[in-house]
Backbone as XML, in Angstrom:
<?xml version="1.0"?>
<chain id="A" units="angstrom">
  <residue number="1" name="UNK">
    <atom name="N" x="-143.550" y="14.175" z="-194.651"/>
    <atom name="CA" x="-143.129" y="13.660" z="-195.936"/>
    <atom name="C" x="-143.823" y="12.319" z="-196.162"/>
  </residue>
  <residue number="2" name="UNK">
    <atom name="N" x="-144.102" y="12.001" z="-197.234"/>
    <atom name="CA" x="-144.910" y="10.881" z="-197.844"/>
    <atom name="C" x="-144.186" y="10.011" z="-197.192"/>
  </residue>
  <residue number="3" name="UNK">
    <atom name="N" x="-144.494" y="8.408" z="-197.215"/>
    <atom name="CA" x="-144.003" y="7.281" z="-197.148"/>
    <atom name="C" x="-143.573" y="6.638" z="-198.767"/>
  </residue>
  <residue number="4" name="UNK">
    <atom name="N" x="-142.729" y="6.045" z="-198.527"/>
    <atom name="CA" x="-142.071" y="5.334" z="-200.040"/>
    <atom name="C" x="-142.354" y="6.197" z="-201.012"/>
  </residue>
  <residue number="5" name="UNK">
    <atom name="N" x="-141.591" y="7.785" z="-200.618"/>
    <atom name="CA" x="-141.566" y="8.852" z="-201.983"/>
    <atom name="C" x="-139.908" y="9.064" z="-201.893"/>
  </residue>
  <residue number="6" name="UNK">
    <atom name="N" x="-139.575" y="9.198" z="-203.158"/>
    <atom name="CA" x="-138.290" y="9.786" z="-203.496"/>
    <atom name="C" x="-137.875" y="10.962" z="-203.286"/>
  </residue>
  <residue number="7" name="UNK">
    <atom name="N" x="-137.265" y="11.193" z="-202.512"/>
    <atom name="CA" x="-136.600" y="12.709" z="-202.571"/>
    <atom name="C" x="-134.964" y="12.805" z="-202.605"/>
  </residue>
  <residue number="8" name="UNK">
    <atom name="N" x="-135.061" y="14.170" z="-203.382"/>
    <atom name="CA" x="-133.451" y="14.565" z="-204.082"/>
    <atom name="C" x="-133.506" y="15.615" z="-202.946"/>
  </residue>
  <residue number="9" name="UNK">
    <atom name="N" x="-132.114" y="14.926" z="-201.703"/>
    <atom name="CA" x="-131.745" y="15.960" z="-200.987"/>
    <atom name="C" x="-129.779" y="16.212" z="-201.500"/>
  </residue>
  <residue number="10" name="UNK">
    <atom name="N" x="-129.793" y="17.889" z="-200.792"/>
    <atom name="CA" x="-128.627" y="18.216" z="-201.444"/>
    <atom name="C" x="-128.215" y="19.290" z="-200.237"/>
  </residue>
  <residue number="11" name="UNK">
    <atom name="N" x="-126.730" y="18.466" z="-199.792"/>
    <atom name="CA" x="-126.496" y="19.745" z="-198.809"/>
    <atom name="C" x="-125.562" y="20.797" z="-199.473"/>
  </residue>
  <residue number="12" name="UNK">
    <atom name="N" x="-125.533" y="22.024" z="-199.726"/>
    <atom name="CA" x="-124.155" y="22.648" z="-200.187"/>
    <atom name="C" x="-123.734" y="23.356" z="-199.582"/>
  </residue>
  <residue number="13" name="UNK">
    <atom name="N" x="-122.516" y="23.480" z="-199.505"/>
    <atom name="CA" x="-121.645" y="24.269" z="-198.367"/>
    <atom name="C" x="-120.385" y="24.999" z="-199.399"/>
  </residue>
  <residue number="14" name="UNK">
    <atom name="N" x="-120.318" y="26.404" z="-199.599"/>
    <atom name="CA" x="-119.880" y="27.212" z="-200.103"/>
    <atom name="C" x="-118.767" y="27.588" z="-199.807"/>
  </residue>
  <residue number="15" name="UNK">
    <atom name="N" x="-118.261" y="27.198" z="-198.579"/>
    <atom name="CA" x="-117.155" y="28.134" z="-196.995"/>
    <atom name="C" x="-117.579" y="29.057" z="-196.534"/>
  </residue>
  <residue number="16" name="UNK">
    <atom name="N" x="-119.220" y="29.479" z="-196.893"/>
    <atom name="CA" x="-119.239" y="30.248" z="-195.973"/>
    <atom name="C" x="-120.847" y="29.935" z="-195.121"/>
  </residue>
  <residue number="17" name="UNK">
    <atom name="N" x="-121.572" y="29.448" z="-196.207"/>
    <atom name="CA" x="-122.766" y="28.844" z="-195.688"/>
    <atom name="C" x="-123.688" y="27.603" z="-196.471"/>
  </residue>
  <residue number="18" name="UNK">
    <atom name="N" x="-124.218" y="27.004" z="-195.344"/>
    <atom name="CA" x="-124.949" y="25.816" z="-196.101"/>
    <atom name="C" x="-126.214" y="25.905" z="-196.478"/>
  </residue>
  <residue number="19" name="UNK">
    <atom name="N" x="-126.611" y="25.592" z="-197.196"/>
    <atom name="CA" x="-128.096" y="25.511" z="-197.797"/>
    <atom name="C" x="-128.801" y="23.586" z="-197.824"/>
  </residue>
  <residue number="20" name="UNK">
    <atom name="N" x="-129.562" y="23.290" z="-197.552"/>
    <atom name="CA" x="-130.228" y="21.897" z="-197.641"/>
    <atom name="C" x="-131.251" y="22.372" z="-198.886"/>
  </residue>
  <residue number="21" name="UNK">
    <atom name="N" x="-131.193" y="21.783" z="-199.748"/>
    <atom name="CA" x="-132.303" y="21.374" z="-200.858"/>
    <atom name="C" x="-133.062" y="20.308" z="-200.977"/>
  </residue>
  <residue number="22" name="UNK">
    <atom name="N" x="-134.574" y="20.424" z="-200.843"/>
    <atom name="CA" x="-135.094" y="19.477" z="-201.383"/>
    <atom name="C" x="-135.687" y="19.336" z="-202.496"/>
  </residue>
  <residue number="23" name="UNK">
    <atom name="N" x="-135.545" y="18.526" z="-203.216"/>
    <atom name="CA" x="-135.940" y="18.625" z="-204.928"/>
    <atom name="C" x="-135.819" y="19.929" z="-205.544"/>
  </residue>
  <residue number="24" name="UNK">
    <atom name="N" x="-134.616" y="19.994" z="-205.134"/>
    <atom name="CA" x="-134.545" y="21.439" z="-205.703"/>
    <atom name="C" x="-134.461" y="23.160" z="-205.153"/>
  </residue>
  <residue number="25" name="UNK">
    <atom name="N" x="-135.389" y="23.182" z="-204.269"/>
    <atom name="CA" x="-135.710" y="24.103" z="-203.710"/>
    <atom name="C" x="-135.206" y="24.115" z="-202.422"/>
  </residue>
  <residue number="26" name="UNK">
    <atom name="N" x="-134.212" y="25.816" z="-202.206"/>
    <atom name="CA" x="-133.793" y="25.565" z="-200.869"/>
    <atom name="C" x="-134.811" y="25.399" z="-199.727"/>
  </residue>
  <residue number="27" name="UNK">
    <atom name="N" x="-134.884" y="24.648" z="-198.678"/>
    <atom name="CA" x="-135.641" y="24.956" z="-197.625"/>
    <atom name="C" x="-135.068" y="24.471" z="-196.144"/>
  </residue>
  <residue number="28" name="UNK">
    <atom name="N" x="-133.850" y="24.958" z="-195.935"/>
    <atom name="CA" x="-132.891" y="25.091" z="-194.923"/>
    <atom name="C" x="-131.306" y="26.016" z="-195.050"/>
  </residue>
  <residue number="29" name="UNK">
    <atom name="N" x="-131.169" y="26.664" z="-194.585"/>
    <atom name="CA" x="-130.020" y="27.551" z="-194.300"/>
    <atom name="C" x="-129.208" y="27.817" z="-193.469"/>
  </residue>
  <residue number="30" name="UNK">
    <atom name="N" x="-127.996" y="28.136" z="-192.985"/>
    <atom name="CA" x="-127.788" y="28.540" z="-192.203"/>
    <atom name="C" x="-127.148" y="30.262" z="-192.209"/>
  </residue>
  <residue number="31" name="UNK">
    <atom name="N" x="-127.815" y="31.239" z="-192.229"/>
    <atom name="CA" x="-127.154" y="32.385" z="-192.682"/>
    <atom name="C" x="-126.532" y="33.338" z="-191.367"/>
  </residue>
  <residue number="32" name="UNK">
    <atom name="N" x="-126.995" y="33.181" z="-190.010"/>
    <atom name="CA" x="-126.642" y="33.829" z="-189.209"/>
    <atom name="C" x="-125.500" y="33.457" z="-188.305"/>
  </residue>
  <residue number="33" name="UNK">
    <atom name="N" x="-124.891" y="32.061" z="-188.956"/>
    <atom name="CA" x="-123.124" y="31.766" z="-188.608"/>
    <atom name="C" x="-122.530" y="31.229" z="-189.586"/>
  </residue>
  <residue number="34" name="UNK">
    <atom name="N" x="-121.315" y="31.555" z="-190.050"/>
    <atom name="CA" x="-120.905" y="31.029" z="-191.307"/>
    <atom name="C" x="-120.446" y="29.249" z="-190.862"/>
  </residue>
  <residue number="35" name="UNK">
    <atom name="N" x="-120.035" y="28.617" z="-191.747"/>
    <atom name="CA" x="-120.479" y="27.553" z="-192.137"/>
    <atom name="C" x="-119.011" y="26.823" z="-192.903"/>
  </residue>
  <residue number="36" name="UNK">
    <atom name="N" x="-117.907" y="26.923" z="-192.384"/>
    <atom name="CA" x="-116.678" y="26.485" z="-193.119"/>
    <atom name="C" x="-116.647" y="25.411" z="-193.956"/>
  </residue>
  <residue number="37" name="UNK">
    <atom name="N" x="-117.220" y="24.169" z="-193.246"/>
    <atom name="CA" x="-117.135" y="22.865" z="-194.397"/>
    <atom name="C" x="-117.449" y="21.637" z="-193.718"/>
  </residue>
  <residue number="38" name="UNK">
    <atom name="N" x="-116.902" y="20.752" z="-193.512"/>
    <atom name="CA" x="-117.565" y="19.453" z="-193.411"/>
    <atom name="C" x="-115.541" y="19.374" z="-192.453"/>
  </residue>
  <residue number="39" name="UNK">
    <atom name="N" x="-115.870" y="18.410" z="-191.199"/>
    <atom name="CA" x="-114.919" y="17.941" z="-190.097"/>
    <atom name="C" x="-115.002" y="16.428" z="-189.999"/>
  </residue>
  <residue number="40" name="UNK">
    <atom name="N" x="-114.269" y="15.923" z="-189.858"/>
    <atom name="CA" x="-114.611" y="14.748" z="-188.958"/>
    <atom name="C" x="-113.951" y="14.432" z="-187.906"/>
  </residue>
  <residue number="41" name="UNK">
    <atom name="N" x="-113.453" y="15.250" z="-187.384"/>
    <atom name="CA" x="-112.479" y="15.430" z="-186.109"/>
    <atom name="C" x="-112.067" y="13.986" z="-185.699"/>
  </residue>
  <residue number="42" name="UNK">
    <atom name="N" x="-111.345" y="13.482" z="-186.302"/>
    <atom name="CA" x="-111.038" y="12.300" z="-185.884"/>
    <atom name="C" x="-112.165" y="10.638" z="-186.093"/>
  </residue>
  <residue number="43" name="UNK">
    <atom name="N" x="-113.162" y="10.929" z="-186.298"/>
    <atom name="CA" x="-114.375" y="9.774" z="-186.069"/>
    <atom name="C" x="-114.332" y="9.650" z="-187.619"/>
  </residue>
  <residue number="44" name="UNK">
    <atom name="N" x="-115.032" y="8.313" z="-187.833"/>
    <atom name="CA" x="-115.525" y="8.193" z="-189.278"/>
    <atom name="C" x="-117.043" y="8.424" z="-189.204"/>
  </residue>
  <residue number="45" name="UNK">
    <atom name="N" x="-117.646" y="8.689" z="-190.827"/>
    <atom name="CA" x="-118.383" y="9.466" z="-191.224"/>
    <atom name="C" x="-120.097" y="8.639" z="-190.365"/>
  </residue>
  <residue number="46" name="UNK">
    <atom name="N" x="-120.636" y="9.680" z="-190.321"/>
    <atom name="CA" x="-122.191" y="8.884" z="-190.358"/>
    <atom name="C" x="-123.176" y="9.552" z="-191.335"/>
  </residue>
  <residue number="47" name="UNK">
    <atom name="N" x="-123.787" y="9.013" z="-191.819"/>
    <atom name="CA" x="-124.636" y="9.436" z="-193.403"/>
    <atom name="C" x="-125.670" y="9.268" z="-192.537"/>
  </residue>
  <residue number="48" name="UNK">
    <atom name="N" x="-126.803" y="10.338" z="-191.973"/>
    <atom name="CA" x="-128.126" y="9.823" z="-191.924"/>
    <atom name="C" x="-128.301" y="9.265" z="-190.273"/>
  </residue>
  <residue number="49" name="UNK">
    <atom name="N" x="-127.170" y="9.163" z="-189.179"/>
    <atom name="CA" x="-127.014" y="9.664" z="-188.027"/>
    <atom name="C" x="-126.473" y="10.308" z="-187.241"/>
  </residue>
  <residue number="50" name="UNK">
    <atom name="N" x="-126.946" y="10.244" z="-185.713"/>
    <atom name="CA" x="-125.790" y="11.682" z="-185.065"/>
    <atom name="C" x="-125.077" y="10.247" z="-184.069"/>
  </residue>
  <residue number="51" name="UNK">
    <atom name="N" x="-124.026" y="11.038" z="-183.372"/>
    <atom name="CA" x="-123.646" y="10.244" z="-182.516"/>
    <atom name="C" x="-122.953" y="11.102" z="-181.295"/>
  </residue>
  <residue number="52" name="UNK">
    <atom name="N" x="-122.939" y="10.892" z="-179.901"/>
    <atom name="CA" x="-122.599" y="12.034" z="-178.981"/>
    <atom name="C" x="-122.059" y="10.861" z="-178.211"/>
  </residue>
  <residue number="53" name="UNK">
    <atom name="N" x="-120.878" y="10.814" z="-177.400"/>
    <atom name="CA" x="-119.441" y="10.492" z="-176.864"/>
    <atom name="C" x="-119.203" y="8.904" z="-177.379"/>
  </residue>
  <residue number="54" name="UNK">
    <atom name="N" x="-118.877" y="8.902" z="-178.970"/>
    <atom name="CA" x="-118.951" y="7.782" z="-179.404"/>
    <atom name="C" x="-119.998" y="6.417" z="-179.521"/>
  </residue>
  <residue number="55" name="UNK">
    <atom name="N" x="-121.685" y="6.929" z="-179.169"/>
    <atom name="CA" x="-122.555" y="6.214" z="-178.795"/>
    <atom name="C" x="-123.657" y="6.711" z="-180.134"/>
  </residue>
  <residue number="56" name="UNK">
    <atom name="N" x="-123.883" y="6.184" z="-181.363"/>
    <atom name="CA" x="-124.929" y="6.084" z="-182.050"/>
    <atom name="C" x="-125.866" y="5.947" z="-181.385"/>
  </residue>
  <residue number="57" name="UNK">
    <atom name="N" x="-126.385" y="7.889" z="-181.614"/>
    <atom name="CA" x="-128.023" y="8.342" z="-180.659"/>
    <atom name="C" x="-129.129" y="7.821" z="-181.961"/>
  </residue>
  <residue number="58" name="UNK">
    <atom name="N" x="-129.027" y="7.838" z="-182.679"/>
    <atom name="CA" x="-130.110" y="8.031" z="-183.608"/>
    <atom name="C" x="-129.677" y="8.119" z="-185.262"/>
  </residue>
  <residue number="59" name="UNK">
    <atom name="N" x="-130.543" y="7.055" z="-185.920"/>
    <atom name="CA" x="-130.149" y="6.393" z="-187.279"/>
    <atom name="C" x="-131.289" y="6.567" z="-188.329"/>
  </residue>
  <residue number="60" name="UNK">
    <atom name="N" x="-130.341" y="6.353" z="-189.146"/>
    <atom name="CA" x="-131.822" y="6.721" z="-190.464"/>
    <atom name="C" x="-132.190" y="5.114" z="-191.144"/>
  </residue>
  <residue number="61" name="UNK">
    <atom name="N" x="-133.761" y="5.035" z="-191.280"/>
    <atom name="CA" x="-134.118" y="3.904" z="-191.188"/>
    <atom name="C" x="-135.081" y="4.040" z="-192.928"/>
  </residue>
  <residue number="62" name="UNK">
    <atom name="N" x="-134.450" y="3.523" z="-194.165"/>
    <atom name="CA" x="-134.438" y="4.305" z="-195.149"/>
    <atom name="C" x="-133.561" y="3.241" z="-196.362"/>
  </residue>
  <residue number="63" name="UNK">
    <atom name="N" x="-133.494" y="4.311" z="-197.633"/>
    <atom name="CA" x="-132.392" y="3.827" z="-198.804"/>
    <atom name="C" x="-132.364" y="5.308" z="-199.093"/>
  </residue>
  <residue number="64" name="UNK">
    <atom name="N" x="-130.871" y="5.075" z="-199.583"/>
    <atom name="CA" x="-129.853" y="5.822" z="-199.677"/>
    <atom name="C" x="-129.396" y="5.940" z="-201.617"/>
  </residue>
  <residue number="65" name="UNK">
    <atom name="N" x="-130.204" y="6.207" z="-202.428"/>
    <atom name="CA" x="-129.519" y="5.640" z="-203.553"/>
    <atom name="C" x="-128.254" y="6.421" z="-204.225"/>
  </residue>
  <residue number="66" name="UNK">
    <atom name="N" x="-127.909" y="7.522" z="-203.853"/>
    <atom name="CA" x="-126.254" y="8.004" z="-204.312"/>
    <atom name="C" x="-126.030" y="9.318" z="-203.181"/>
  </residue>
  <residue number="67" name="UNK">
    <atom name="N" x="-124.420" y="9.039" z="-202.898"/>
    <atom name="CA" x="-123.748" y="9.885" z="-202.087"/>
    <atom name="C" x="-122.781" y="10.240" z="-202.922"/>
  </residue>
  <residue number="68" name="UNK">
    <atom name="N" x="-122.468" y="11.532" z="-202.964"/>
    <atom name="CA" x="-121.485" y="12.267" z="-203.888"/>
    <atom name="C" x="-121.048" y="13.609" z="-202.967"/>
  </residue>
  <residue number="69" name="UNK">
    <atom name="N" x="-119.680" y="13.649" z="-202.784"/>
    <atom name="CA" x="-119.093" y="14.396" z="-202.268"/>
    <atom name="C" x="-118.170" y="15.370" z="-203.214"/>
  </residue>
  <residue number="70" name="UNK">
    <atom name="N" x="-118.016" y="16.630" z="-203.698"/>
    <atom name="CA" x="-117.395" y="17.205" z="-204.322"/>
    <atom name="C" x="-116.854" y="18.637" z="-204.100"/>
  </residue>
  <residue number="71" name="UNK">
    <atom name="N" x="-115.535" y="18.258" z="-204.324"/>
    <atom name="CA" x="-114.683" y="19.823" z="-204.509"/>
    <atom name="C" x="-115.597" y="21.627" z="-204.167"/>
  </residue>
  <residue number="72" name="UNK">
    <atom name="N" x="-116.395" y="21.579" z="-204.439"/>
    <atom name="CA" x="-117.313" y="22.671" z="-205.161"/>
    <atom name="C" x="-118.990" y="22.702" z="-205.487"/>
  </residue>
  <residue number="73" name="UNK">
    <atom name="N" x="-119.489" y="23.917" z="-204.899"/>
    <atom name="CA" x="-120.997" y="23.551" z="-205.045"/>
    <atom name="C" x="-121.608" y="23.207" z="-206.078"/>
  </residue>
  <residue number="74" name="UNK">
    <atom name="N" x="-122.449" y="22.578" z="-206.436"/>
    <atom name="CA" x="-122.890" y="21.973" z="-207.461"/>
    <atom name="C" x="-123.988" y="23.063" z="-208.118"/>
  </residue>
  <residue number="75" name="UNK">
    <atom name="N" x="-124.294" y="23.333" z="-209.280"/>
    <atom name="CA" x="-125.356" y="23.816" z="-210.146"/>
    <atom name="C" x="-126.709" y="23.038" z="-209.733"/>
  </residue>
  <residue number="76" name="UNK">
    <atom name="N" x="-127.939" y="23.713" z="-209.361"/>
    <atom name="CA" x="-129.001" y="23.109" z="-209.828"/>
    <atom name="C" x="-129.035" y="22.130" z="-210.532"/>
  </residue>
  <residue number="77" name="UNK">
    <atom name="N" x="-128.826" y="22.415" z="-211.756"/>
    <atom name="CA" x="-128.665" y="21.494" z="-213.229"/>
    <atom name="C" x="-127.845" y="20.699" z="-212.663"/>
  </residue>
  <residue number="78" name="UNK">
    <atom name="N" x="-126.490" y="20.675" z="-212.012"/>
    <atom name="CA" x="-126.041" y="18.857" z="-211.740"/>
    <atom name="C" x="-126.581" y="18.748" z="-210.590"/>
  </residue>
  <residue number="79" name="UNK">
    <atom name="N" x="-127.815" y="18.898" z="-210.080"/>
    <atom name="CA" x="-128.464" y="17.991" z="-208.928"/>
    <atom name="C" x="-129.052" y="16.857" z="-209.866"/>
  </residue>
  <residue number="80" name="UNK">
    <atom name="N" x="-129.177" y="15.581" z="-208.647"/>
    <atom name="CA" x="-129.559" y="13.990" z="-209.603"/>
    <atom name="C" x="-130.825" y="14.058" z="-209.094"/>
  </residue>
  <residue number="81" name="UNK">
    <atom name="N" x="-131.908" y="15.224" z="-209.379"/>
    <atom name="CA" x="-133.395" y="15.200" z="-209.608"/>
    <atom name="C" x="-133.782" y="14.709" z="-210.796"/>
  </residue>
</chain>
């Protein structure tokens, strides 16, 4: 991916599977295990890292310009491309 390019990413999760979009176009899936929803088993959230026995492995080094969490998958048309 370019350096200092914009991209519209979009995860959607249906209850039964997720799709990753970039600008639009799916190009990640998960179709061969379903996919219930989003957990946080107790921890608070990380946007952009992972973390394994409470130890931030790895961070996103970046801008972030909108996070939107909603009820229901979103239309193409309301992606903020």
């Amino acid at each position: 991916m370019p350096i200092d390019a914009w991209f519209h990413l979009a995860v959607v999760n249906d209850g039964r599977l997720t799709t990753l979009y970039v600008d639009g176009a799916p190009v990640l899936r998960n179709p061969a295990r379903p996919a219930g929803g989003l957990a946080t088993t107790g921890r608070p959230w990380l946007i952009g890292a992972a973390h394994r026995a409470g130890v931030v492995e790895q961070g996103f080094h970046g801008w972030l310009g909108d996070v939107r969490f909603v009820d229901r998958p979103l239309t193409r048309a309301e992606f903020l491309s």
